[in-house]
VOLOTOR-329859 format. One record per residue: x, y, z of N, C-alpha, C, O in turn. Coordinates in steps of 0.02 Angstrom, whole numbers, plus 32768, in hexadecimal, padded with zeros to 4 digits. Example, Ala and Ser with C-alpha at 12.3 -4.5 7.8 and 13.67 -1.06 7.14 Angstrom:
! residues 2
82947EE4818682677F1F818682947F5B818682C87F5A81A7/82827F90816282AC7FCB816582858002818A829E80398192/
//
This chain:
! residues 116
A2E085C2E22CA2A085E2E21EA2AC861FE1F2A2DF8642E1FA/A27B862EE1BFA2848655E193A2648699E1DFA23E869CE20F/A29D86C6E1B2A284871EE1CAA29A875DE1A5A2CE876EE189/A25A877AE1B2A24E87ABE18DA24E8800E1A2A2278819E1CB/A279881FE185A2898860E1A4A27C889AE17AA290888FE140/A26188D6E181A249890AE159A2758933E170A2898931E1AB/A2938973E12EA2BF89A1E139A29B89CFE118A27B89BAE0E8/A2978A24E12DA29C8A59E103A26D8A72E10FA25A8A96E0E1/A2318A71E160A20C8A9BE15CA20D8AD9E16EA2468AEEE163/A1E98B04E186A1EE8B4DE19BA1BE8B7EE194A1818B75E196/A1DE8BB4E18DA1A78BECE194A1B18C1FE145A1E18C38E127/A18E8C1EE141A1878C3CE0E8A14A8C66E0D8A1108C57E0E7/A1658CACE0ABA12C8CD9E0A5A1188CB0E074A12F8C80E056/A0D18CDBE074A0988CC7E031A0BA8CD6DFFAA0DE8D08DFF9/A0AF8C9BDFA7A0D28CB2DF83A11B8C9BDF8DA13E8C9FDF5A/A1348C87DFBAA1778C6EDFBBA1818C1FDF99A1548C05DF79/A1BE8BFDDFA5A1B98BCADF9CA1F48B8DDFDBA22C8BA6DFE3/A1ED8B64DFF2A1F88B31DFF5A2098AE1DFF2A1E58AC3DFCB/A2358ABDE011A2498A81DFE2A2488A5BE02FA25A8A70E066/A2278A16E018A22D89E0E04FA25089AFE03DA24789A1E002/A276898DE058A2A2894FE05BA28E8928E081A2828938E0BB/A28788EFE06CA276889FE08AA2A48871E082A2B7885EE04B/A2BB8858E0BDA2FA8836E0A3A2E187DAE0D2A2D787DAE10F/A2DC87ACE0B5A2D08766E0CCA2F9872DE0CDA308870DE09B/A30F871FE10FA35A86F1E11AA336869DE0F4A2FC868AE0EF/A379867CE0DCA3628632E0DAA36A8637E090A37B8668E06E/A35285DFE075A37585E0E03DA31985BFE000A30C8596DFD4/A2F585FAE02AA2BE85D8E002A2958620DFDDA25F8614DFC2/A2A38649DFDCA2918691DFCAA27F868CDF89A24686A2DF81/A2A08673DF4AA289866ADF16A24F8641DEEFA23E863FDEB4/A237861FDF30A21685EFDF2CA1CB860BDF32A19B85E7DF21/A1C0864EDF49A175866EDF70A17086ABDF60A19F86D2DF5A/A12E86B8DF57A1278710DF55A1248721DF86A11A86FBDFB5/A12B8764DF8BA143878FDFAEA10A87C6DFABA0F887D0DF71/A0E487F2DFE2A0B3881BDFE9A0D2884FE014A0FA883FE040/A0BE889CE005A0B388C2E049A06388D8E03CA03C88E1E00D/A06688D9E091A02A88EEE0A3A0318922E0CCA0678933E0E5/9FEC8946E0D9A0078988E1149FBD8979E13F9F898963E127/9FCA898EE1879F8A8996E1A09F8B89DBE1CC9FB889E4E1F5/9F4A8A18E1BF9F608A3FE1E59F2A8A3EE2319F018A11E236/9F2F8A66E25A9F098A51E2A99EB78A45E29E9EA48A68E26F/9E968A2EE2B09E608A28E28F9E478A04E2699E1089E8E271/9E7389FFE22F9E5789DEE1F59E63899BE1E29E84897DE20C/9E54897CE1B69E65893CE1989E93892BE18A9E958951E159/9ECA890BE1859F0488F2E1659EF988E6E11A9ED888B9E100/9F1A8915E0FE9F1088FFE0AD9F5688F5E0899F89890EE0A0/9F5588C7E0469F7888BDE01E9F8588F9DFEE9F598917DFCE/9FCA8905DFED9FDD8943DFCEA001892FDF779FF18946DF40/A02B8907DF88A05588ECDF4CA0748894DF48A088886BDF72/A0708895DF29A08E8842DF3BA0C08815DEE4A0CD8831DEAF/A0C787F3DEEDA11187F1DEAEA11E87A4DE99A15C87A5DE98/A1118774DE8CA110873BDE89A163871BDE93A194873DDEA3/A16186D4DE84A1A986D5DEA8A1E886E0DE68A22486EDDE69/A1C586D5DE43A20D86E3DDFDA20A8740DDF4A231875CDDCE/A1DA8764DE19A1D7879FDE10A1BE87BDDDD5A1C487F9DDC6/A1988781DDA8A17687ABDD60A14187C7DD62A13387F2DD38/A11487B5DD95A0C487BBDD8DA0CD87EBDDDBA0FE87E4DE00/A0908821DDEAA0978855DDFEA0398867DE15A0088869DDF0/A03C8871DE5B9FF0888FDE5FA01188E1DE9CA03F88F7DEBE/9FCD88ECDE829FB8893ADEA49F6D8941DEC59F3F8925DEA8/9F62895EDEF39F298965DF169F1289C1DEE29F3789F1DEDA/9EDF89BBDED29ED389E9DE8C9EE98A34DECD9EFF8A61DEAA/9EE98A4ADF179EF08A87DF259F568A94DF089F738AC9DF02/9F708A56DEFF9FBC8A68DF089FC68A58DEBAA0018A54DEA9/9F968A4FDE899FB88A54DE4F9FD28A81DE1B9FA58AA6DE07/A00E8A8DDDFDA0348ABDDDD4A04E8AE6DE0FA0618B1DDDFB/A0558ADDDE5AA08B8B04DE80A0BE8ACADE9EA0F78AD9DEAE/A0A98A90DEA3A0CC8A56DED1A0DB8A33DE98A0B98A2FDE65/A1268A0EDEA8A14E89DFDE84A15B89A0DEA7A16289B4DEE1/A1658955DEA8A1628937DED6A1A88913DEA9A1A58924DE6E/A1D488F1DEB4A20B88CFDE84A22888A2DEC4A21088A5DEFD/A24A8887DEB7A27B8851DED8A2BB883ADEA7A2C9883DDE6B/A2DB8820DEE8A3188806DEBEA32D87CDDEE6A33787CCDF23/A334878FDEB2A34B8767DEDBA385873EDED9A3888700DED5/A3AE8765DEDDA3E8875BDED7A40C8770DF1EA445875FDF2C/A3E38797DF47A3F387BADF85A3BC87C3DFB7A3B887E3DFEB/A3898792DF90A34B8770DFD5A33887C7DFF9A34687E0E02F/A31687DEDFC4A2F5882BDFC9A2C0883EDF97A2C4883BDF59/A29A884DDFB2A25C8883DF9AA25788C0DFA6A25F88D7DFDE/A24988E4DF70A2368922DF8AA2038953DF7BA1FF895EDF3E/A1D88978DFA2A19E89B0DF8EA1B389FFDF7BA1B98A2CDFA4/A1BB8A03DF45A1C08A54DF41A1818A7BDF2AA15C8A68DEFC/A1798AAFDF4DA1408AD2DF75A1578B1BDF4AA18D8B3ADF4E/A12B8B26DF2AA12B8B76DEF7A0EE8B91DF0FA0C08B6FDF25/A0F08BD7DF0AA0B78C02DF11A08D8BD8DF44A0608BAFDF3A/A0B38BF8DF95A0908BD7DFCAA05F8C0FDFE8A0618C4CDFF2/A0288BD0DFF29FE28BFBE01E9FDD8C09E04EA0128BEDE05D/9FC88C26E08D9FAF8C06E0BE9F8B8BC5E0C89F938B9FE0F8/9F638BBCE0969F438B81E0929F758B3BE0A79F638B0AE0C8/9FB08B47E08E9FE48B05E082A0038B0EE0D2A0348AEBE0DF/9FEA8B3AE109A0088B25E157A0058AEDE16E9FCC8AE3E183/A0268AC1E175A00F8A73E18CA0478A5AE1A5A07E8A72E195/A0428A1EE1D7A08689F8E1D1A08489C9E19BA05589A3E190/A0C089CFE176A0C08990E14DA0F38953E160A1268955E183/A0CF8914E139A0EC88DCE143A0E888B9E118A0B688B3E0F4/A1298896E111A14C8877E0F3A1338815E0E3A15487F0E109/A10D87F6E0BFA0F787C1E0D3A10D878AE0A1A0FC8795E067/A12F8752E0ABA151873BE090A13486E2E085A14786BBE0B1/A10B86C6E04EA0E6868CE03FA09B868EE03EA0788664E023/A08586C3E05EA04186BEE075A03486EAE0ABA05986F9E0D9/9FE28703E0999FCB873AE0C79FC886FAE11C9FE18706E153/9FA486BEE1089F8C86A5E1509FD78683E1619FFA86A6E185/9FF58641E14CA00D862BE14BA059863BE163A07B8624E190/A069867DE120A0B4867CE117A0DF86B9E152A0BE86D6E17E/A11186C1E14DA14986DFE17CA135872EE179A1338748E141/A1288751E1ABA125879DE199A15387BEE1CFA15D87A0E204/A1758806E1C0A1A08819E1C3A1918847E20BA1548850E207/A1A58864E244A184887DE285A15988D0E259A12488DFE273/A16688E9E23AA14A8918E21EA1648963E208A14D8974E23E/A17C8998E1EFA17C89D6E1ECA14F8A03E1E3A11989F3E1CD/A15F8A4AE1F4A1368A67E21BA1308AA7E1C3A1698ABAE1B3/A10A8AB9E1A3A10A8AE7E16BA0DA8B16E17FA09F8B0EE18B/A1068B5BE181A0CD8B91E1B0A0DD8BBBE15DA1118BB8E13E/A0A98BDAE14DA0A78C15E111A0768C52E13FA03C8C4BE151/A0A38C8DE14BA07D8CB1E15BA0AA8D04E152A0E78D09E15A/A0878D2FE145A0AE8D77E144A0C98D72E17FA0ED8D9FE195/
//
């Protein structure tokens, strides 16, 4: 069974920055895009970034665009989110989702706190 594991969250002032790692076992990774999403208590689960599977084509949810980078490599079955000029807004756990929001493999979650 494919699984999916998130690295690199934490606690970060406003204005700081951050990097997430997604790393997905098995030999089918190149084959699927790749999404993070964050959900914070309360709210909706939303789509943050996501990367197609050759890694050319690229979306953004318009609050994370020109601070968030989303890239992969697949050569080492990894994705990753880098997080510039962080908000409070961006507190959420994020997750890692791998083929599909309904369908595909998602990762148990990390925890991204931005706060003074």
């Amino acid at each position: 069974q494919v699984q999916v594991m998130e690295f690199g969250g934490g606690l970060v002032q406003p204005g700081g920055s951050l990097t997430l790692s997604c790393n997905v076992s098995g030999n089918t990774f190149r084959n699927f895009a790749v999404g993070w999403y964050r959900q914070a208590p309360g709210k909706q689960r939303e789509l943050v970034a996501s990367v197609t599977s050759g890694g050319s084509k690229f979306y953004y949810t318009e609050s994370v665009k020109g601070r968030f980078t989303i890239s992969r490599d697949n050569t080492k079955n990894a994705v990753y989110l880098q997080m510039n000029s962080l908000k409070f807004e961006d507190t959420a756990v994020y997750y890692c989702n791998f083929g599909a929001e309904v369908f595909g493999v998602w990762g148990q979650g990390i925890q991204v706190t931005v706060s003074s």
